[in-house]
N, C-alpha and C positions, 0 to 999 in steps of 0.2 A: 372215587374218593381215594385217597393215598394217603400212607401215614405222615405227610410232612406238613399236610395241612391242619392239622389238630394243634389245639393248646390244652396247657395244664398248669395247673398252679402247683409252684412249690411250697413246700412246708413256711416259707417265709412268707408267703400269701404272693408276692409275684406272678403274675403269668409270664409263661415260656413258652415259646412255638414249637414244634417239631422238627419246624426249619433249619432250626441251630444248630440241630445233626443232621443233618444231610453231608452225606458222604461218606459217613460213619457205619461201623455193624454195630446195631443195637440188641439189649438185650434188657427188653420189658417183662418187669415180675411184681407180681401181687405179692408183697409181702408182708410179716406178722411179729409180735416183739413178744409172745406168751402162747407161741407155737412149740411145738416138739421138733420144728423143721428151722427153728429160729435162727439157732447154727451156721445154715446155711449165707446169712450176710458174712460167714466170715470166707466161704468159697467164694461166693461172688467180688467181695474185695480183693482177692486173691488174682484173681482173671481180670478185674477192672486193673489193677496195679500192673499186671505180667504186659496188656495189653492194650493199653488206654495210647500209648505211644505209636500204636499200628493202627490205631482208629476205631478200635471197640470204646463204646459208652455202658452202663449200666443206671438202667432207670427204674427205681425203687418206688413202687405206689402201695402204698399200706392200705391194709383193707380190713375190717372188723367183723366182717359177714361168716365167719366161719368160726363158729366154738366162741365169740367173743373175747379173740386173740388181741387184738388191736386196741383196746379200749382207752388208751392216751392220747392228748390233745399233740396238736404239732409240736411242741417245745418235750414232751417227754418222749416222742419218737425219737426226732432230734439227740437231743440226749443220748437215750437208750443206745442207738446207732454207735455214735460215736465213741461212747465211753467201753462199749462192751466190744466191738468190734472194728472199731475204727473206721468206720462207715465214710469215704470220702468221696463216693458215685451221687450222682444227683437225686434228690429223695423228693416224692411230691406229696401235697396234703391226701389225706386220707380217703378213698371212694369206695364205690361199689364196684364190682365186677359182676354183679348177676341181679336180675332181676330189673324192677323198672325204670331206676336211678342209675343204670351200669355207665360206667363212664364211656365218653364217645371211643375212647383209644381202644377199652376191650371190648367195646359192640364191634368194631373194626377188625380185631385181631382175632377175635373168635369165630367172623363169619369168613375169615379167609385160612384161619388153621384151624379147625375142627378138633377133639380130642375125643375120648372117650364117651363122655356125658354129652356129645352132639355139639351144641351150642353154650357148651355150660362151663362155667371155671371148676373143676374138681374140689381143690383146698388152697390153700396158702401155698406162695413159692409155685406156683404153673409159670413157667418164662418161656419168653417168645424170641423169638430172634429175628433180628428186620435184615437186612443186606443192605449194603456202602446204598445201592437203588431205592432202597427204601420198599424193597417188596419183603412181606413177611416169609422166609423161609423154610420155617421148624419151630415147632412146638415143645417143648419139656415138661412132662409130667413134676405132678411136686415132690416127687420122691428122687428123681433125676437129680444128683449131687452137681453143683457148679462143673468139679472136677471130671465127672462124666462126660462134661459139654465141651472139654479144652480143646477135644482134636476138630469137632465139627469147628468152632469156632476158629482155629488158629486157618483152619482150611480153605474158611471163606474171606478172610481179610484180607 
């Protein structure tokens, strides 16, 4: 299996392939709109903006499974996103990452970068980084600031 072969739906209800990046450094994060860590979509626009032109993507999956951070339908993620941080990286409908509903992309990502909790998403904001190949890289903790991640990132491009 390979990350190119997965789909996701975006917040617009669309499906999307994984296809559509290939060639790209990706960087897949569970993210939260009533987290302590929520900030951080404004790092990661920061890095999607600095770098979107050298072939980094930044893919936004919201996830509710942690403190019931998440608890808005797509149109107020959307929203929220936008208006608070100007969110303009590609954002998909809402899943799981843990447990028996985990969506195919983190059962994927979690058995090829391991973290702390073994097999497990920690909290909100865990990102992952694929390479232009499409093989997963590195893992970031949720406390790992976007800004953290700009040398590893500008390095692999």
């Amino acid at each position: 299996m390979e990350f190119y072969n997965f789909e996701a739906e975006r917040l617009d209800g669309t499906t999307e392939s994984m296809k559509n990046y290939k060639g790209k450094t990706i960087i897949v994060v569970n993210t939260a709109s009533k987290c302590g860590l929520t900030p951080q979509y404004e790092g990661l626009e920061d890095l999607y903006t600095k770098y979107k032109d050298q072939g980094l993507v930044v893919l936004g999956f919201p996830c509710n499974q942690f403190g019931n951070q998440e608890p808005g339908d797509a149109n107020d993620i959307k929203e929220f996103c936008q208006i608070n941080y100007g969110v303009s990286f590609p954002m998909f409908a809402k899943i799981d990452v843990n447990g028996n509903d985990t969506h195919p992309i983190f059962k994927y990502l979690k058995s090829e970068l391991r973290g702390l909790l073994g097999g497990k998403i920690k909290w909100n904001f865990t990102k992952f980084v694929i390479d232009k190949n499409g093989k997963p890289v590195k893992r970031f903790a949720p406390i790992s600031k976007p800004k953290a991640m700009e040398s590893f990132i500008s390095g692999i491009l």
